[in-house]
C-alpha positions in Angstrom: 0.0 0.0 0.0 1.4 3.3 -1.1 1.9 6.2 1.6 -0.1 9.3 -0.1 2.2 12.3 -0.8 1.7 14.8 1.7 2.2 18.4 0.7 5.2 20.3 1.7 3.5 23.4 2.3 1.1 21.3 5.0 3.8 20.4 6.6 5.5 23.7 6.6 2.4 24.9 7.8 1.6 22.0 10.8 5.4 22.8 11.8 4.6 26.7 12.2 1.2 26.1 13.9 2.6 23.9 16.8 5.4 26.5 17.1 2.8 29.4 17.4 1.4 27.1 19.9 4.3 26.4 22.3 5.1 29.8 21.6 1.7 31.2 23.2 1.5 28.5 26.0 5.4 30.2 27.6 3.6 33.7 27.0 0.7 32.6 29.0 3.7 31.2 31.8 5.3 33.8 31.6 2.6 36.5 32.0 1.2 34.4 35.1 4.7 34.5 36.8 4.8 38.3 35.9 1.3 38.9 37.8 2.5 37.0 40.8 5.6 38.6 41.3 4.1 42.2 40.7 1.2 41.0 43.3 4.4 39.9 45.8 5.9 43.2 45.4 2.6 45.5 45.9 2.3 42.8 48.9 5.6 43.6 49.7 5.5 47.1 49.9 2.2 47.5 51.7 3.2 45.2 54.8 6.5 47.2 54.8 4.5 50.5 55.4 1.5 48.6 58.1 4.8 48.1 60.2 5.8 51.4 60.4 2.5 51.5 61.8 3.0 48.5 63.9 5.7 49.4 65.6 4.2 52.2 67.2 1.3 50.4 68.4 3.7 48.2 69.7 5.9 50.7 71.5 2.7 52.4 72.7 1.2 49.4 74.3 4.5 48.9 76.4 3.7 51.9 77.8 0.1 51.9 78.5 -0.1 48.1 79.6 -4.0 47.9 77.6 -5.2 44.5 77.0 -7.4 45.7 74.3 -4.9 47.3 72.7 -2.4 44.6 72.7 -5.5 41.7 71.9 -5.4 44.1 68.8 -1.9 44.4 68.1 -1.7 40.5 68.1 -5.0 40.0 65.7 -3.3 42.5 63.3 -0.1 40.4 63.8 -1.7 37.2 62.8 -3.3 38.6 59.9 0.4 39.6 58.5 1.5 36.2 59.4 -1.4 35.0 57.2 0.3 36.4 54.6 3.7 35.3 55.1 5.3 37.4 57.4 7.5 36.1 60.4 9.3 37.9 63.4 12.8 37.4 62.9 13.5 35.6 66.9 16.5 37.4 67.6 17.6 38.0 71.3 19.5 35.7 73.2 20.4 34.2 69.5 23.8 34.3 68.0 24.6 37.9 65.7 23.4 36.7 62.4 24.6 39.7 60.0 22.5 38.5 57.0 18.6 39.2 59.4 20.1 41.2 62.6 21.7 45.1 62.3 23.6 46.0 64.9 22.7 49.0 66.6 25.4 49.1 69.3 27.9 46.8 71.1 27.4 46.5 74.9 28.7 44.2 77.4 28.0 40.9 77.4 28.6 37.3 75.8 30.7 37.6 72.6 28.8 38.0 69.2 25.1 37.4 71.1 22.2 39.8 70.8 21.9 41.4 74.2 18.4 43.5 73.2 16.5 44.0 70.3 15.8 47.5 70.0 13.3 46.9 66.5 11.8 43.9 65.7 12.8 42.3 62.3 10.8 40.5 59.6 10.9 37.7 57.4 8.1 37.4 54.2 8.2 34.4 52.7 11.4 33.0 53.6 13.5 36.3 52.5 14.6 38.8 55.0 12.6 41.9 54.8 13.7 43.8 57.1 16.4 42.8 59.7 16.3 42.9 63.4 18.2 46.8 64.8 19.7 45.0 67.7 22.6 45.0 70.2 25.2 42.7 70.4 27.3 41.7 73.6 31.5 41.3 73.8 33.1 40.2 76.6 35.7 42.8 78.2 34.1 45.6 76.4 35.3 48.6 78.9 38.7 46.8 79.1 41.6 48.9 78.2 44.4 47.5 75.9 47.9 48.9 75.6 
């Protein structure tokens, strides 16, 4: 049985039309990954500017010792962490350079964070803002020759 004769052009055609095809599918891809970093970033940006905010709530319920205001400050907490945000845990821990700034050395055990003067954030697994903190070293008023 004889194979009919297929038309080059076809073929030239077929070969262009799955091209176009594969072609459309990584634009599609591509465009989805572009929406869900831009949504990241707008993400992003907007928990970076409700901690501004949170910080003072924070520093002002030291102060006044109000439940209510501190059952509030921990709902709006949650509802970051819902997102993806963590608090970076960093007193007590060892000076970690790459989540942790440090504010000030004072004395106290070598390269350990002695305070944390502004809490720090993680989003997602990436540092978004470190941790202002101070670190201890041993000896630190000792004079040296």
């Amino acid at each position: 049985m004889k194979k009919p004769k297929i038309d080059p052009q076809i073929v030239d055609l077929q070969d262009k039309l799955n091209r176009s095809l594969a072609d459309y599918a990584n634009f599609q891809k591509r465009v989805e990954r572009e929406k869900e970093a831009f949504a990241s970033l707008t993400l992003v940006s907007i928990i970076l500017r409700f901690l501004e905010v949170m910080d003072d709530y924070l520093l002002v319920g030291t102060h006044l010792k109000n439940e209510g205001l501190n059952m509030a400050n921990k709902k709006f907490m949650t509802t970051l962490q819902n997102y993806g945000l963590t608090e970076i845990k960093a007193e007590n821990q060892k000076f970690d350079p790459s989540i942790m700034e440090c504010q000030v050395v004072v004395e106290g055990e070598d390269d350990k964070v002695v305070y944390v003067s502004k809490i720090g954030y993680m989003f997602n697994g990436q540092c978004l803002r470190p941790a202002t903190v101070a670190v201890g070293k041993k000896d630190l008023n000792k004079k040296t020759l």
